[in-house]
Backbone as CSV, one residue per row, in Angstrom:
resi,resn,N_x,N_y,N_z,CA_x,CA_y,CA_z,C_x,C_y,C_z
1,UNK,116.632,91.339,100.594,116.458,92.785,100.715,116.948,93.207,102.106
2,UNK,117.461,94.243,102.034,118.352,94.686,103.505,117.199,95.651,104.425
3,UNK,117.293,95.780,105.292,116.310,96.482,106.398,116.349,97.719,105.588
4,UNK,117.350,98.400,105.350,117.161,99.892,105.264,116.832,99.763,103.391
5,UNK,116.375,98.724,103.087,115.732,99.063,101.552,114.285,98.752,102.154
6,UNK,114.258,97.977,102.831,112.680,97.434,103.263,111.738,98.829,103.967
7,UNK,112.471,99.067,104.491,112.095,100.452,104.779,111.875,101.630,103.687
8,UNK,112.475,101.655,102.846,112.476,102.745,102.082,111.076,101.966,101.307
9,UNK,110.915,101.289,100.896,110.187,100.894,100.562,108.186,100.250,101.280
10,UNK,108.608,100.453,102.370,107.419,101.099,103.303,107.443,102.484,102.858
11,UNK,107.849,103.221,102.973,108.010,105.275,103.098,106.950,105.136,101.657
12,UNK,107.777,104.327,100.558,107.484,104.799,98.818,106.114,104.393,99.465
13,UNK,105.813,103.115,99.532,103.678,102.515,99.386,102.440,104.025,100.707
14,UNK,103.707,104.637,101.423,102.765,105.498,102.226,103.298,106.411,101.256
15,UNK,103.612,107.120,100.374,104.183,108.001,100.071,103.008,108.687,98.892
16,UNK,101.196,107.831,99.035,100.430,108.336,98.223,98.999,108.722,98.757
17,UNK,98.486,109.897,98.717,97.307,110.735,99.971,96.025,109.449,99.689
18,UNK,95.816,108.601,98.493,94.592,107.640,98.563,95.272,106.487,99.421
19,UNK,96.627,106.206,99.413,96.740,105.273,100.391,96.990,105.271,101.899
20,UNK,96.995,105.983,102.364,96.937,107.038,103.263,95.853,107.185,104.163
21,UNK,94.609,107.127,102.575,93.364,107.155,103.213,92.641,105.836,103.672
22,UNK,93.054,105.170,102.650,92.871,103.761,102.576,93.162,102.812,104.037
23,UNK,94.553,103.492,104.519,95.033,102.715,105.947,94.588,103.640,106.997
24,UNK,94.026,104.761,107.172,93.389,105.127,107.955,91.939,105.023,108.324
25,UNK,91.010,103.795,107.092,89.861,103.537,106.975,90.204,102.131,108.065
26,UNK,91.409,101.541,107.183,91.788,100.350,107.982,92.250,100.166,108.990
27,UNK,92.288,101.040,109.845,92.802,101.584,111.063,91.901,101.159,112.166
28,UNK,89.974,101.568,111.505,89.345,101.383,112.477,89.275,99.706,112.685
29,UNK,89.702,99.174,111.684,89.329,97.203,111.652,89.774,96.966,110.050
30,UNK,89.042,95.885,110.502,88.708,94.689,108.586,88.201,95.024,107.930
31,UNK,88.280,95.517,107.048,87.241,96.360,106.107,87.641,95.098,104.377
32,UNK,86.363,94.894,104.376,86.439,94.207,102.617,86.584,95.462,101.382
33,UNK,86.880,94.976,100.148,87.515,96.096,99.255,85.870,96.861,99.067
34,UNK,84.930,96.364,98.655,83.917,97.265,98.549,83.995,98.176,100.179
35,UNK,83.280,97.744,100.972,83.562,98.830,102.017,84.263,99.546,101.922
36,UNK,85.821,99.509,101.369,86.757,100.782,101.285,86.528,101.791,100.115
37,UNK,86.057,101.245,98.903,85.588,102.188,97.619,84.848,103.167,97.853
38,UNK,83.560,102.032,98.715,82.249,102.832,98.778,82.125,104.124,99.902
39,UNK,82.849,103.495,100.585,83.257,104.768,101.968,84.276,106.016,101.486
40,UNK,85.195,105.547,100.912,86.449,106.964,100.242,85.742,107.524,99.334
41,UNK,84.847,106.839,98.312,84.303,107.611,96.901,85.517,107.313,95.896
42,UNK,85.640,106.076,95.968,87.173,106.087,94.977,86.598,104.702,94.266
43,UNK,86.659,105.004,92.932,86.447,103.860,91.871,87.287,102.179,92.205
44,UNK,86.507,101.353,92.494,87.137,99.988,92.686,88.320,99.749,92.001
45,UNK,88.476,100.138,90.922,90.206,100.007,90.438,91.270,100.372,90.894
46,UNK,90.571,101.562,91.036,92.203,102.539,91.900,92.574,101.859,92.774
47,UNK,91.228,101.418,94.045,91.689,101.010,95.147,92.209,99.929,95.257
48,UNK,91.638,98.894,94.654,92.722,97.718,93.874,94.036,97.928,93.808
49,UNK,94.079,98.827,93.169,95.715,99.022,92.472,96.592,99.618,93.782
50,UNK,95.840,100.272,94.712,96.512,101.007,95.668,96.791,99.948,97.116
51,UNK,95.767,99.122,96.942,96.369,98.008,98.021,96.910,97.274,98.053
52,UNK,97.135,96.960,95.975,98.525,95.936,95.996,99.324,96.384,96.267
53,UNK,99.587,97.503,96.174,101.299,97.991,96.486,100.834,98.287,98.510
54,UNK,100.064,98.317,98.984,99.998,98.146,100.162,100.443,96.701,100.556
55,UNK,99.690,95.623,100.071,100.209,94.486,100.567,101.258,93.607,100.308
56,UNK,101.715,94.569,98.972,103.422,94.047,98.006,104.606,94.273,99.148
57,UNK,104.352,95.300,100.191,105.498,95.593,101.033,105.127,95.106,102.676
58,UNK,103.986,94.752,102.682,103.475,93.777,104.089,102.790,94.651,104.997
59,UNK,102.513,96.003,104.420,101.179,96.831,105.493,100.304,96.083,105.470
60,UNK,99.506,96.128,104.725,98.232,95.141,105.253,98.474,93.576,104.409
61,UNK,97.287,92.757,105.275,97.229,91.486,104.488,95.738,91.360,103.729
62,UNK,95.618,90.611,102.950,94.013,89.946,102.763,93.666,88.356,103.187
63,UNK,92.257,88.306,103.381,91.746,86.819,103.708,90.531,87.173,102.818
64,UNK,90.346,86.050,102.130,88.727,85.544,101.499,87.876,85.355,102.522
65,UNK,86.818,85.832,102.260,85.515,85.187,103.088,84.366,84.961,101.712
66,UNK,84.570,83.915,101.184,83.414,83.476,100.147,83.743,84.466,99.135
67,UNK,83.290,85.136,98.028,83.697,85.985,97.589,84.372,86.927,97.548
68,UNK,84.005,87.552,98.836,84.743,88.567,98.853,86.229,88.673,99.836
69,UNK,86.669,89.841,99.644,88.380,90.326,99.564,88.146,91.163,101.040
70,UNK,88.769,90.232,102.431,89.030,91.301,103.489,90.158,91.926,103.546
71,UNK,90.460,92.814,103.971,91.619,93.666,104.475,91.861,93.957,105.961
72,UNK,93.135,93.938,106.516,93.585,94.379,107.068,95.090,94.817,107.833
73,UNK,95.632,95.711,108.537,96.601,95.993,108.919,97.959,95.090,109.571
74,UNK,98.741,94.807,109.119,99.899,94.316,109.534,100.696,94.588,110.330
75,UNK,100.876,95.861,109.930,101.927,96.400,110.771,101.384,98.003,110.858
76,UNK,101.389,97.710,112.985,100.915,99.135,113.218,101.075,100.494,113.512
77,UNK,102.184,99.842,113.088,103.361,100.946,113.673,103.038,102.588,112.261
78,UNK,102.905,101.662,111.202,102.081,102.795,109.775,101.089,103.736,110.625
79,UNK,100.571,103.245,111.563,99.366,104.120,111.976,99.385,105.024,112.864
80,UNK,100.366,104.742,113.642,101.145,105.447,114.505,102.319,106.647,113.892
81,UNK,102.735,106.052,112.837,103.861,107.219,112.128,102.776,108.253,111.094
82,UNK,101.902,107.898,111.071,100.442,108.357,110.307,100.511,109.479,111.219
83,UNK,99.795,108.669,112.841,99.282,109.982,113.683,99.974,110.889,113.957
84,UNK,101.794,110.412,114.212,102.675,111.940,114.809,102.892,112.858,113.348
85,UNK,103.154,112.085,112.541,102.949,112.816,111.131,101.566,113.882,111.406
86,UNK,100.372,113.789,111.328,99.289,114.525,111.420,99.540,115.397,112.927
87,UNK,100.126,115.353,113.734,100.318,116.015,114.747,101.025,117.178,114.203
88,UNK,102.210,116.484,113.524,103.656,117.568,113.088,103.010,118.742,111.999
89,UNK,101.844,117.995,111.614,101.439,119.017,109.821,100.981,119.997,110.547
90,UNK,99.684,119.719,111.198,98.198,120.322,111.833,99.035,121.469,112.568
């Protein structure tokens, strides 16, 4: 895959307002998948479904801890194009 598809393909996985929300939860740290459901108000599936395509393109990663599913940020630069983005809207 060439840089400028890899990229476009970062833009598409931010390109949805629950994932969005999702990496701005993950922003503050590690958050496991319940912590992220239970904090947004978003049914465990969705968010499932919304962090594979988060971690299909290498924003965040996961680690097991015994059962459960941690999360966190890869690349931080998402969080940063997040904030001047929210600068430019506001």
């Amino acid at each position: 895959m060439d840089r400028e598809t890899k990229i476009a393909e970062i833009f598409k996985a931010l390109g949805h307002p629950t994932r969005l929300r999702i990496l701005e939860y993950l922003s503050e740290g590690e958050r496991c998948v319940k912590d992220i459901w239970q904090e947004l108000g978003i049914p465990q599936p969705t968010v499932s479904q919304h962090i594979n395509t988060l971690r299909e393109v290498g924003i965040i990663s996961c680690r097991k801890e015994g059962v459960k599913t941690c999360y966190k940020i890869e690349m931080p630069i998402v969080v940063k194009i997040m904030k001047l983005l929210k600068e430019e809207v506001e």
